[in-house]
Backbone as JSON Lines, residues from 0, in Angstrom:
{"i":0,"aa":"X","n":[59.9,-72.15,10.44],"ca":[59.03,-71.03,10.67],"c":[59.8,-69.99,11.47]}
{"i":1,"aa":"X","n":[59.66,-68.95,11.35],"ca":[60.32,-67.76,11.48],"c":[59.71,-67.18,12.94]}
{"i":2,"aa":"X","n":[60.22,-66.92,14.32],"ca":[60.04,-66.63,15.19],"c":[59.73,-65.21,15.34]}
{"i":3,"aa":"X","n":[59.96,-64.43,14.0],"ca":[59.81,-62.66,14.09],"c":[58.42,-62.62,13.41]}
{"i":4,"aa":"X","n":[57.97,-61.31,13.83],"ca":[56.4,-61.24,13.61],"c":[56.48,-60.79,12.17]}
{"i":5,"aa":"X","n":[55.28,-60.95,11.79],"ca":[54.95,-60.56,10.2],"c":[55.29,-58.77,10.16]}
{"i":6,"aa":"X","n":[56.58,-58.52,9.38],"ca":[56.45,-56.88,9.0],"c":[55.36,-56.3,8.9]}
{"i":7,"aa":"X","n":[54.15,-56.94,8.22],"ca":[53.33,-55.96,8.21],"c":[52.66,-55.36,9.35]}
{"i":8,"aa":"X","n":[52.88,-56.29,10.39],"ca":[51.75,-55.64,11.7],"c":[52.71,-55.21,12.86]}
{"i":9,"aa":"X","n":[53.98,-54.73,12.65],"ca":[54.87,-53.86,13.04],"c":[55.21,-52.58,12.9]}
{"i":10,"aa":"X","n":[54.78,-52.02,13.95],"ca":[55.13,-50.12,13.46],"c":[56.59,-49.99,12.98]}
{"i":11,"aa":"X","n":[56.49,-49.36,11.86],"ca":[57.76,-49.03,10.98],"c":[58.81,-48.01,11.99]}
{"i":12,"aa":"X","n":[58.13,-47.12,12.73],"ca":[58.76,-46.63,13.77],"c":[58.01,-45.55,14.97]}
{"i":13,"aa":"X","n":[58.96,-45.14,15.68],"ca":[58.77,-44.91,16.92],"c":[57.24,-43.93,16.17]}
{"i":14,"aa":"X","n":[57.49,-42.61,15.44],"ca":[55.95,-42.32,14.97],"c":[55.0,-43.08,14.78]}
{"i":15,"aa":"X","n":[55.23,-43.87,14.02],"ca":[53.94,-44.77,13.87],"c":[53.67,-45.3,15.18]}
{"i":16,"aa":"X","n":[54.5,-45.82,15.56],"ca":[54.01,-46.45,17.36],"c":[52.95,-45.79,17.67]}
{"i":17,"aa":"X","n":[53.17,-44.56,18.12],"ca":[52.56,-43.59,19.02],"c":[51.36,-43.29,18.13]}
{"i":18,"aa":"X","n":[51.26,-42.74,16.81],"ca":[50.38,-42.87,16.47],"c":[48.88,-43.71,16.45]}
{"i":19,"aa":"X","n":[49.71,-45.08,16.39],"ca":[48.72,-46.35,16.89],"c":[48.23,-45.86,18.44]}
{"i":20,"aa":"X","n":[49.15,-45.69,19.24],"ca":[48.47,-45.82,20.5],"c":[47.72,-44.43,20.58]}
{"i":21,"aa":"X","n":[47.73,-43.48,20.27],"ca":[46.83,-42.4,20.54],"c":[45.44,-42.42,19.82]}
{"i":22,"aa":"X","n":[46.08,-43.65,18.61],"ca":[44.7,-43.44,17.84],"c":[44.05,-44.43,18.85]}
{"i":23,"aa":"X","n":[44.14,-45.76,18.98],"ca":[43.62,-46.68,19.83],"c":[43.1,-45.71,21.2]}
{"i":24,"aa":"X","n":[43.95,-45.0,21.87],"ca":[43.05,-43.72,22.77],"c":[42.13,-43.13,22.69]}
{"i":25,"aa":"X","n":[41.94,-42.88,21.1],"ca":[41.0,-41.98,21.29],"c":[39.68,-42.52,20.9]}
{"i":26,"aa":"X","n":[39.83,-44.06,20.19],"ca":[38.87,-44.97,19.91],"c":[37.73,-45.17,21.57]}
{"i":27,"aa":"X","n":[39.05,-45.27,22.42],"ca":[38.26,-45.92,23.7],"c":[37.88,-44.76,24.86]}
{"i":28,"aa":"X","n":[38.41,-43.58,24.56],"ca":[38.41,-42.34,25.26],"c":[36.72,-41.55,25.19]}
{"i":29,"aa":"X","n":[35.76,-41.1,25.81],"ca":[34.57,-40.72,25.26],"c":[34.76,-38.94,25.03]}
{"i":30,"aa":"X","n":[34.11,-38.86,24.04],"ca":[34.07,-37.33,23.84],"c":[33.95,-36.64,24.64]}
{"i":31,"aa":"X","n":[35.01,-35.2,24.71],"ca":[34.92,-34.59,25.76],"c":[34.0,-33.83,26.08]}
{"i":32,"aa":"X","n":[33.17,-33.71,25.16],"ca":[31.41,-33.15,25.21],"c":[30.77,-34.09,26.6]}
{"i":33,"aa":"X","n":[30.93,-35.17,26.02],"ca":[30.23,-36.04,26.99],"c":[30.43,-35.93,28.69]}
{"i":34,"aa":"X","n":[32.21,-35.64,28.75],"ca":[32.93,-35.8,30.06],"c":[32.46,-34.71,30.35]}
{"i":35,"aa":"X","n":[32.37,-33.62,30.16],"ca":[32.13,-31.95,30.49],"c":[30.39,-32.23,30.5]}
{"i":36,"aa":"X","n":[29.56,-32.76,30.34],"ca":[28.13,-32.71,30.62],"c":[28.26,-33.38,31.67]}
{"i":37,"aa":"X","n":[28.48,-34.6,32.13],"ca":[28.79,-35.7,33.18],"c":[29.26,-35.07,34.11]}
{"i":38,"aa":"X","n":[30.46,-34.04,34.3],"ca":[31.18,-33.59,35.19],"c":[30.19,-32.63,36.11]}
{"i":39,"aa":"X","n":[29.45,-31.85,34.15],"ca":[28.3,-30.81,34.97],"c":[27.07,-31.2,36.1]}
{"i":40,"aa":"X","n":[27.26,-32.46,35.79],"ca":[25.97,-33.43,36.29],"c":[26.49,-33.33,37.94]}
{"i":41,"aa":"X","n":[27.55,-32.89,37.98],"ca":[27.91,-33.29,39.09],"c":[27.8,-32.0,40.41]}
{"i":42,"aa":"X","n":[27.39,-30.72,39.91],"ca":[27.33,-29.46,40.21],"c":[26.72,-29.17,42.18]}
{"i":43,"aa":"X","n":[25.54,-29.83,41.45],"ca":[24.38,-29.88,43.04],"c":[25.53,-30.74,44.54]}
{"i":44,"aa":"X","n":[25.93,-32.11,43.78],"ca":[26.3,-32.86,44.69],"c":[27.51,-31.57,45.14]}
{"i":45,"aa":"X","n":[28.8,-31.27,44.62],"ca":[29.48,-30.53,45.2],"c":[28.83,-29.61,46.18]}
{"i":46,"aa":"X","n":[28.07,-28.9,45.85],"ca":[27.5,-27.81,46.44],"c":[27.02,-28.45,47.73]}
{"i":47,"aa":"X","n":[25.97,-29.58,47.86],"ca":[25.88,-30.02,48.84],"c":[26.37,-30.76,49.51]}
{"i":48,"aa":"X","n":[27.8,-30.9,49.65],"ca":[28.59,-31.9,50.26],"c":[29.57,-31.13,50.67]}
{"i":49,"aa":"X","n":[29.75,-29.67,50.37],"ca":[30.53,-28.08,51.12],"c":[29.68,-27.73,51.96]}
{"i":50,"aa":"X","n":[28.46,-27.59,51.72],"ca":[27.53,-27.3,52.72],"c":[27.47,-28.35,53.98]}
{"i":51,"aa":"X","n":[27.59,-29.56,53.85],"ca":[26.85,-30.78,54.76],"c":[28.51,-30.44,55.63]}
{"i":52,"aa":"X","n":[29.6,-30.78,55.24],"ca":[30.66,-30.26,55.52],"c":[30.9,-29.31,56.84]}
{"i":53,"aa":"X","n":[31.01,-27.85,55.87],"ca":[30.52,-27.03,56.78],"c":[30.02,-26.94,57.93]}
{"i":54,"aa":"X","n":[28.63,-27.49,58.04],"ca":[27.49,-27.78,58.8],"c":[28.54,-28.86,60.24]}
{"i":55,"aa":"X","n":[28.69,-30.17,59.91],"ca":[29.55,-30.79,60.3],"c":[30.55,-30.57,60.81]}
{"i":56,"aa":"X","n":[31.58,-29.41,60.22],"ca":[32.87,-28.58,61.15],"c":[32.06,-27.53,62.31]}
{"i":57,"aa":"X","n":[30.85,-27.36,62.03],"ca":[30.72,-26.32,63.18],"c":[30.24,-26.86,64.11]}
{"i":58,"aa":"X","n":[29.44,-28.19,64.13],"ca":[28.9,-29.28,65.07],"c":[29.78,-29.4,65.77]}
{"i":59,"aa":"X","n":[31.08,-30.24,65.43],"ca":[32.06,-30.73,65.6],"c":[33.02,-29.45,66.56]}
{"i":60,"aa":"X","n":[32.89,-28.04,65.99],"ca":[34.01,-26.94,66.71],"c":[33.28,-26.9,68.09]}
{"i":61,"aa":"X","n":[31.48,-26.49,67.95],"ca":[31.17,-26.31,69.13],"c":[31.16,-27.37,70.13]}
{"i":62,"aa":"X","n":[31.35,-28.27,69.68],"ca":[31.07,-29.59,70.77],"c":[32.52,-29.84,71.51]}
{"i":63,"aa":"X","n":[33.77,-29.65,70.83],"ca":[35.02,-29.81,71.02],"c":[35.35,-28.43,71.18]}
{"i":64,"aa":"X","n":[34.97,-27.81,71.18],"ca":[35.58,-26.22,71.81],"c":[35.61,-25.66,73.26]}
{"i":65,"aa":"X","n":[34.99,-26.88,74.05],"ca":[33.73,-26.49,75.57],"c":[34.09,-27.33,76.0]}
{"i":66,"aa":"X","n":[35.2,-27.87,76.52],"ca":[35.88,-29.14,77.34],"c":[35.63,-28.59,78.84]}
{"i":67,"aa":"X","n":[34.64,-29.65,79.74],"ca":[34.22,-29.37,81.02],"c":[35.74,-29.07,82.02]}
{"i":68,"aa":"X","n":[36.79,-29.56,81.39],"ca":[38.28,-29.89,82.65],"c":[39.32,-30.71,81.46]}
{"i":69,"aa":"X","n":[40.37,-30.53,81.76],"ca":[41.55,-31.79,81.59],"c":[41.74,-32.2,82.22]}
{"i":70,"aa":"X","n":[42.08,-33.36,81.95],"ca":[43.02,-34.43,83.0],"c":[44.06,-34.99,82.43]}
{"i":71,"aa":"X","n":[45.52,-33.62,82.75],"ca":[46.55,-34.14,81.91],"c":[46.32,-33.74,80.68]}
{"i":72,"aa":"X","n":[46.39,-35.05,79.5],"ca":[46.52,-34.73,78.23],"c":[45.48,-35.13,77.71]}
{"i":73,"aa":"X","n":[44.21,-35.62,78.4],"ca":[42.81,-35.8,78.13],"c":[41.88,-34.83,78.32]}
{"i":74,"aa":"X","n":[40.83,-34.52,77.56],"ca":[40.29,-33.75,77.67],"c":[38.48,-34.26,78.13]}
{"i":75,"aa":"X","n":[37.91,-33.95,79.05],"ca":[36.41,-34.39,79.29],"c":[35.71,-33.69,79.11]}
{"i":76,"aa":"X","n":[34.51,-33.89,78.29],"ca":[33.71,-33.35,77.49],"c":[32.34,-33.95,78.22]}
{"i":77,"aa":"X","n":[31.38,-32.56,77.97],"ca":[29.84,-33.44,78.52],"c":[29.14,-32.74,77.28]}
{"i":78,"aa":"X","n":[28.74,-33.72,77.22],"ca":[27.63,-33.3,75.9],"c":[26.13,-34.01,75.87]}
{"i":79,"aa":"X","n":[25.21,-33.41,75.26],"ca":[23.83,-34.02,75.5],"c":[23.85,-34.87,74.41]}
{"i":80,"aa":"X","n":[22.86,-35.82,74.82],"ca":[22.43,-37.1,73.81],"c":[22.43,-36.66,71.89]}
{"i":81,"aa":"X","n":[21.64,-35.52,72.2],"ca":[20.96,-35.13,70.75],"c":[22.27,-34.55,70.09]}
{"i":82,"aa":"X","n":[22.88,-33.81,70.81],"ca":[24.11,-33.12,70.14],"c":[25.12,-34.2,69.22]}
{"i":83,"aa":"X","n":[25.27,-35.44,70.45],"ca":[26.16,-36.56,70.2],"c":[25.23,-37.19,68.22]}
{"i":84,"aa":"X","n":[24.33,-37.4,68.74],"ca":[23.57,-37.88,67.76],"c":[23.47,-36.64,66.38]}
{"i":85,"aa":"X","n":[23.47,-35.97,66.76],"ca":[23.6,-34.9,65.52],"c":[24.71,-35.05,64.96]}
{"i":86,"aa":"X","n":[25.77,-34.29,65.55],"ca":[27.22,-35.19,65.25],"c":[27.74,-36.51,64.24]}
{"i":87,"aa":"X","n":[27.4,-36.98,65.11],"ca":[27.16,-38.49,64.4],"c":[26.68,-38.76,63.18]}
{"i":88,"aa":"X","n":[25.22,-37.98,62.93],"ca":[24.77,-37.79,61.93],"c":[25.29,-37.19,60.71]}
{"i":89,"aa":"X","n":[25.6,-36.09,61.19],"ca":[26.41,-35.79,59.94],"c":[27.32,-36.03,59.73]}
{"i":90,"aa":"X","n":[28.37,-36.72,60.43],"ca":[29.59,-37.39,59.9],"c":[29.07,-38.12,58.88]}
{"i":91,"aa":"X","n":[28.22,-38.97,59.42],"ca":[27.96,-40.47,58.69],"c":[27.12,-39.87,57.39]}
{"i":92,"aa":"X","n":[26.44,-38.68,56.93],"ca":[26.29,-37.86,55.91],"c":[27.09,-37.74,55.11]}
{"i":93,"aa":"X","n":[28.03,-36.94,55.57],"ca":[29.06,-36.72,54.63],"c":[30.07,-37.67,54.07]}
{"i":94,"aa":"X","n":[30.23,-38.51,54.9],"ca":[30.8,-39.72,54.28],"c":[30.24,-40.31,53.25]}
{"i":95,"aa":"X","n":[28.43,-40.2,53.47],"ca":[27.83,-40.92,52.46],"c":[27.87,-40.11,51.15]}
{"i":96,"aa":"X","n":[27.69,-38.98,51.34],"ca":[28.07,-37.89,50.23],"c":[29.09,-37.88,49.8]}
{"i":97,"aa":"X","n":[30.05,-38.2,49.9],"ca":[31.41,-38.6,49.47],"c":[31.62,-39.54,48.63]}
{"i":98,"aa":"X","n":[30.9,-40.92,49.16],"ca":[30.89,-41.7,48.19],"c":[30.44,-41.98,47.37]}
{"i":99,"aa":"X","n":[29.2,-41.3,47.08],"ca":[28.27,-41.33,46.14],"c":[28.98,-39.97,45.3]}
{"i":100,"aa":"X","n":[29.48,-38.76,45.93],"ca":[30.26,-38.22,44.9],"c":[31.47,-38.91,44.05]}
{"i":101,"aa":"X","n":[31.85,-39.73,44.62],"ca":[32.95,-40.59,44.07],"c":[32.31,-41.42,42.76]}
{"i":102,"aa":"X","n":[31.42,-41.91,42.89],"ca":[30.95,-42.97,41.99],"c":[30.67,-42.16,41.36]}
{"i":103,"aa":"X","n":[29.96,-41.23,41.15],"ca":[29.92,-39.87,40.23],"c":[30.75,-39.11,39.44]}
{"i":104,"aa":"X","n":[31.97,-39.37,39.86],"ca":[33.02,-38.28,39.31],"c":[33.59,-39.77,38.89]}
{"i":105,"aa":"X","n":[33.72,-41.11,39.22],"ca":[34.56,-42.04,38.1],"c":[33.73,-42.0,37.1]}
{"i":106,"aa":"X","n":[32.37,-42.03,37.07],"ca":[31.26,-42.49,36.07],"c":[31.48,-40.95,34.91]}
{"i":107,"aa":"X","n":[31.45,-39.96,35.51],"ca":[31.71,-38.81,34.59],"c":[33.33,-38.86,34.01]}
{"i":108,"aa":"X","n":[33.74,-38.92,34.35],"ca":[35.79,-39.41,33.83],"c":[35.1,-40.09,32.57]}
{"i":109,"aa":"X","n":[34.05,-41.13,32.57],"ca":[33.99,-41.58,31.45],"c":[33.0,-41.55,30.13]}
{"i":110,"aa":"X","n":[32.63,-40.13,30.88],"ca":[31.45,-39.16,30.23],"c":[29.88,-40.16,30.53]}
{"i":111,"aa":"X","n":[29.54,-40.56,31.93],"ca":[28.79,-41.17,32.38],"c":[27.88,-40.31,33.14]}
{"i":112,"aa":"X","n":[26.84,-40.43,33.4],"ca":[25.83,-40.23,34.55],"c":[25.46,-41.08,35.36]}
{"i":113,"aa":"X","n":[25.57,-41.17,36.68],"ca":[24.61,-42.13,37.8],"c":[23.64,-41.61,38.77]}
């Protein structure tokens, strides 16, 4: 028995190769109709995750902009409870917006909605 594969299920050459594999691509690839609706799906979340952002850098400038003293190369900060907690809040926002944009934008790559 012959250790070389059957000619027939061998690309005759480097064209045909590629051919196979682009066709096999485009078998498993989803229409780009699909990816471009999915992507659109994705419109609001951007918008609100520049905004939450935003919101978040200016929390963040005013709270760190107003250092009571240094000491050295430390800086001491007084800040009220609610501020800290606001802060906080929207970090932990936007992070969450992030990831849920993430699962969004792999799911659209494959012309998906979530």
């Amino acid at each position: 028995m012959s250790d070389h594969p059957d000619s027939t299920t061998v690309p005759k050459s480097i064209g045909e190769l590629s051919e196979n594999i682009v066709s096999k691509l485009a078998q498993t690839r989803p229409a780009d109709g699909r990816v471009a609706n999915a992507m659109r799906s994705l419109e609001s979340q951007v918008h609100d995750l520049m905004h939450m952002s935003h919101i978040t850098s200016d929390i963040g400038e005013a709270m760190f902009s107003r250092p009571d003293r240094a000491e050295g190369e430390y800086l001491v900060l007084t800040m009220h409870v609610s501020e800290r907690d606001t802060f906080l809040f929207a970090l932990g926002n936007v992070e969450e917006r992030v990831r849920k944009f993430k699962a969004g934008y792999m799911a659209a790559f494959d012309g998906e909605t979530v």
